[in-house]
C-alpha positions, 0 to 999 in steps of 0.5 A: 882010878880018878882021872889025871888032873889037867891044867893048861894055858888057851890063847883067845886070838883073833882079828879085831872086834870078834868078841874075843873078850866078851868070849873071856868074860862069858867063860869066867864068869865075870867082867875081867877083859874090857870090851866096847864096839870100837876094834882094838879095845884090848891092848894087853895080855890078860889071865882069866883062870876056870878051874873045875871038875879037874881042869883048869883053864887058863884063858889068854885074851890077846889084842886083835891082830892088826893087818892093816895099820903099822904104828908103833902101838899096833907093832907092839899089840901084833908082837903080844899075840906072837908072844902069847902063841908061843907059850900056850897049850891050846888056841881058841880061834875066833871069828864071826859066824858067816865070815871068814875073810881075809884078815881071818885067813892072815891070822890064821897063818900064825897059829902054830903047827904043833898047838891044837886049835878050835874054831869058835864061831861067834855071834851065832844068834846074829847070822841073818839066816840061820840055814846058812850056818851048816855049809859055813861051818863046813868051809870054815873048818876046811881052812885049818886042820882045827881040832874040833869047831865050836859055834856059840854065842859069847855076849848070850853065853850059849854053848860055852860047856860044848867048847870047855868039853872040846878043849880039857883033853887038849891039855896037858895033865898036870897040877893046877897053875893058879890057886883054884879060887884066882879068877885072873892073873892080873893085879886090881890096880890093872884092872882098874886102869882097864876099867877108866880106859875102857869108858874111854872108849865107850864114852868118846868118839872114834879117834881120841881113844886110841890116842889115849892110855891110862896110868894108876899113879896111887892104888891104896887099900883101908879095909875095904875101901880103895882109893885110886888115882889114875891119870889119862894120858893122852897123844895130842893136846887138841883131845884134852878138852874133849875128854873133859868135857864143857865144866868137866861133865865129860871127864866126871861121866867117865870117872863116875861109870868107872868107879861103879864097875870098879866097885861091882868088881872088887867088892867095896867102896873106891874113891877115885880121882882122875886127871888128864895129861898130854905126852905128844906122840906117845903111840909113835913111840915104842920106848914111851909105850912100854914105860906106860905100861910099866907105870900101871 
């Protein structure tokens, strides 16, 4: 008898700026999740789907769990982790090779009791003595009854079939959850307000991007041709001029990088107009938050 088809939903979780996305990424196969080296680039829930050799692998990348800052933004980014823990048949937990600190230890008391975890070790290749990864691995899994502990390289995609051996018996079996060909279970008009917020992040300096959110006003599809308009919102009117840079260069350089990638991912041409607007305090506010959300 062939063996029992198995599918199942996996939650990425994590402190912030462990490479939880860029593990996401490694694993699909393709850029779905944005990523830069500035913390808490991710803000929502995003699917990205593998299916094969009779499994299929719902990957959830969640916002990194902030345990030190308590706006309204990061109570909103903290409460889609506790979410997301709530509905998932598996988590991956992911830290630093060499590192378990505390911020590690303060997420690792949210995951569930009765949900199996793995330990992903990232960023094996960067532990400055390699020596030292056998006795890490030992304490680190001491820490939580992990179901197996995993160490890997997601930026170098190293080791990733080891992890997808580990967790197909952790699912449940059942039929396939998504289509067998879907790569994820957003829309591209999220995707493409993801892709002009991440070179916001990549491009700006170290506050203005968490004070700033991206809105797709206009999504429309000729053929294969998509025309986009998105505008940048942003928290305080001071950022305006930094995002639009001396003659509009800076705001230009940011629209340019992020049509390419848009382009890279939907397969076609993208015209994109972008614009930028000021709603004071929108971070502040959970209600304002939500309705951004919505809008995109």
């Amino acid at each position: 008898m062939p063996a029992p088809f198995r599918a199942g939903t996996i939650a990425i979780v994590g402190r912030p700026n462990v490479g939880k996305s860029t593990l996401l990424n490694a694993l699909v196969g393709q850029k779905l999740a944005i990523t830069s080296r500035k913390p808490q680039t991710t803000r929502h829930r995003l699917a990205g789907i593998v299916t094969r050799d009779g499994v299929q692998y719902v990957f959830v990348d969640t916002p990194g769990f902030q345990t030190r800052h308590r706006g309204a933004l990061n109570r909103v980014m903290n409460r889609r982790v506790r979410e997301t823990l709530e509905s998932v048949d598996a988590v991956l937990f992911v830290v630093e090779a060499g590192t378990l600190d505390a911020e590690d230890r303060a997420v690792l008391k949210l995951l569930p009791a009765t949900v199996p975890v793995i330990l992903v070790v990232n960023k094996q290749d960067l532990l400055p003595d390699p020596a030292k990864m056998l006795p890490f691995l030992a304490r680190a899994g001491e820490a939580f009854g992990f179901a197996a502990v995993v160490p890997l390289s997601a930026a170098k995609r190293r080791n990733l079939e080891p992890l997808l051996d580990a967790l197909a018996p952790l699912l449940p079996e059942q039929s396939p959850l998504f289509d067998v060909d879907a790569l994820t279970d957003r829309s591209e008009r999220f995707l493409a307000a993801e892709l002009l917020r991440e070179k916001l992040f990549r491009n700006l300096g170290d506050e203005v991007p968490y004070g700033s959110a991206v809105v797709i006003e206009k999504f429309e599809e000729e053929g294969a041709l998509r025309r986009i308009h998105a505008a940048i919102v942003l928290a305080k009117p001071g950022h305006k001029a930094i995002v639009i840079g001396k003659g509009g260069e800076k705001l230009k350089e940011i629209a340019s990088a992020a049509r390419r990638d848009m382009e890279a991912l939907f397969g076609g041409k993208v015209f994109l107009e972008v614009w930028v607007k000021v709603r004071s305090g929108w971070t502040e506010s959970e209600a304002t938050i939500r309705g951004l959300d919505e809008a995109s």
